[in-house]
C-alpha positions as CSV (number, residue, x, y, z in Angstrom):
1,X,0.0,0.0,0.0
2,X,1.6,3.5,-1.1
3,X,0.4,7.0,0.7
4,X,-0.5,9.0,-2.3
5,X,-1.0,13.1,-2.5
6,X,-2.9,14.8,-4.8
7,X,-2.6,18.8,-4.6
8,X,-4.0,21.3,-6.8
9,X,-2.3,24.9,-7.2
10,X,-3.5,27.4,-8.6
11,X,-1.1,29.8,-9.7
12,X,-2.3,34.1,-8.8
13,X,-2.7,35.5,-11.9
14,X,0.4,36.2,-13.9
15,X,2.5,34.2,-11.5
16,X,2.1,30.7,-13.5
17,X,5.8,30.8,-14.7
18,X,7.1,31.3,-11.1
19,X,5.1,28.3,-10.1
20,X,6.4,26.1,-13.2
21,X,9.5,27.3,-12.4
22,X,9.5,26.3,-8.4
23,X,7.5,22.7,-9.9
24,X,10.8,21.9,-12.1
25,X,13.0,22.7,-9.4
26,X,11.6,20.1,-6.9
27,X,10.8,17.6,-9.1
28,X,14.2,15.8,-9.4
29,X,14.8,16.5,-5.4
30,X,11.6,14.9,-4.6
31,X,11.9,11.7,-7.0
32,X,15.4,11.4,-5.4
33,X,13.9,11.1,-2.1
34,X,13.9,7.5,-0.7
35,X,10.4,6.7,0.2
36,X,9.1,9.1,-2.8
37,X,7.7,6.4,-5.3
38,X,6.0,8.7,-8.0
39,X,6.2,12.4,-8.5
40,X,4.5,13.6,-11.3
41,X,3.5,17.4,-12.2
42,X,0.8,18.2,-14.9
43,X,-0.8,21.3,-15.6
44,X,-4.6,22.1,-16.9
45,X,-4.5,22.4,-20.8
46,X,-7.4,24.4,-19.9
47,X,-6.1,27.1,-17.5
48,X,-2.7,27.5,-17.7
49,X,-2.6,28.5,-14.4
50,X,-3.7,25.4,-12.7
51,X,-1.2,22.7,-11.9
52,X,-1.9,18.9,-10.6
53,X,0.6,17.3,-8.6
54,X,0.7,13.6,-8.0
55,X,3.1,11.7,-5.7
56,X,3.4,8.8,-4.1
57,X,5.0,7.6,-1.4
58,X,5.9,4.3,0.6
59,X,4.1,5.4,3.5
60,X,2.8,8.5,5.2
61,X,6.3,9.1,7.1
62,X,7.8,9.2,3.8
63,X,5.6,12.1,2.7
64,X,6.0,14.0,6.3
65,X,9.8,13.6,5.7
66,X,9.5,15.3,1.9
67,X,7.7,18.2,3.5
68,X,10.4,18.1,6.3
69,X,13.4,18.5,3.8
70,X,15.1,22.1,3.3
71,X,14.2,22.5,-0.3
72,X,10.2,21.9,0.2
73,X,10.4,24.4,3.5
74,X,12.2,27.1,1.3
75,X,10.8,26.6,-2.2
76,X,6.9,26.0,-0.9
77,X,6.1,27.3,2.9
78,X,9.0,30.2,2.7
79,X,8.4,31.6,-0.9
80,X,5.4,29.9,-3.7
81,X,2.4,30.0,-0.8
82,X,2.8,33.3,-1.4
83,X,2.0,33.5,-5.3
84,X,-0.5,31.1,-5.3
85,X,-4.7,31.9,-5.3
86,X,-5.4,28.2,-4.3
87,X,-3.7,25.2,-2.9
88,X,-5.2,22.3,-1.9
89,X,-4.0,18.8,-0.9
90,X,-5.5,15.2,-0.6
91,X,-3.9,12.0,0.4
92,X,-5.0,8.4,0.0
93,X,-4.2,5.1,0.3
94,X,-3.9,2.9,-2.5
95,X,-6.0,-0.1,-3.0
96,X,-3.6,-3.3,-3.6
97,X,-4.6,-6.1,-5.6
């Protein structure tokens, strides 16, 4: 069973390309993290300013160690929070069969 998040952000507007920009710097740090399974960015073809992040992990710890790490405290609580209109985040369990 993997702990999965799903988060939405939603970029304030004119601010997308600082939010793609912070998104392609965490990336490689995050699939580089041991328990980080799956880390995968999309954004809406439909609002440009909408991003989908999906990640999975081998277990909740896992994911509370990613948000522990320097880069996610600098590049998301100390500087996007602030350029974003939305965030939202949902975890889950995945269903083994």
């Amino acid at each position: 069973m993997a702990f999965v998040v799903a988060a939405i952000w939603k970029a304030k507007e004119g601010e997308q390309q600082r939010v793609e920009d912070v998104i392609r710097k965490m990336t490689p740090l995050s699939r580089g993290e041991e328990a980080n399974l799956f880390y995968q960015a999309q954004v809406s073809p439909e609002d440009p300013r909408t991003f989908f992040l999906y990640e999975q992990y081998s277990d909740e710890a896992g994911y509370e160690a990613h948000k522990a790490t320097p880069y996610f405290q600098e590049n998301v609580f100390g500087y996007i929070l602030e350029y974003l209109e939305e965030r939202s985040v949902k975890t889950y369990t995945t269903i083994d069969v």
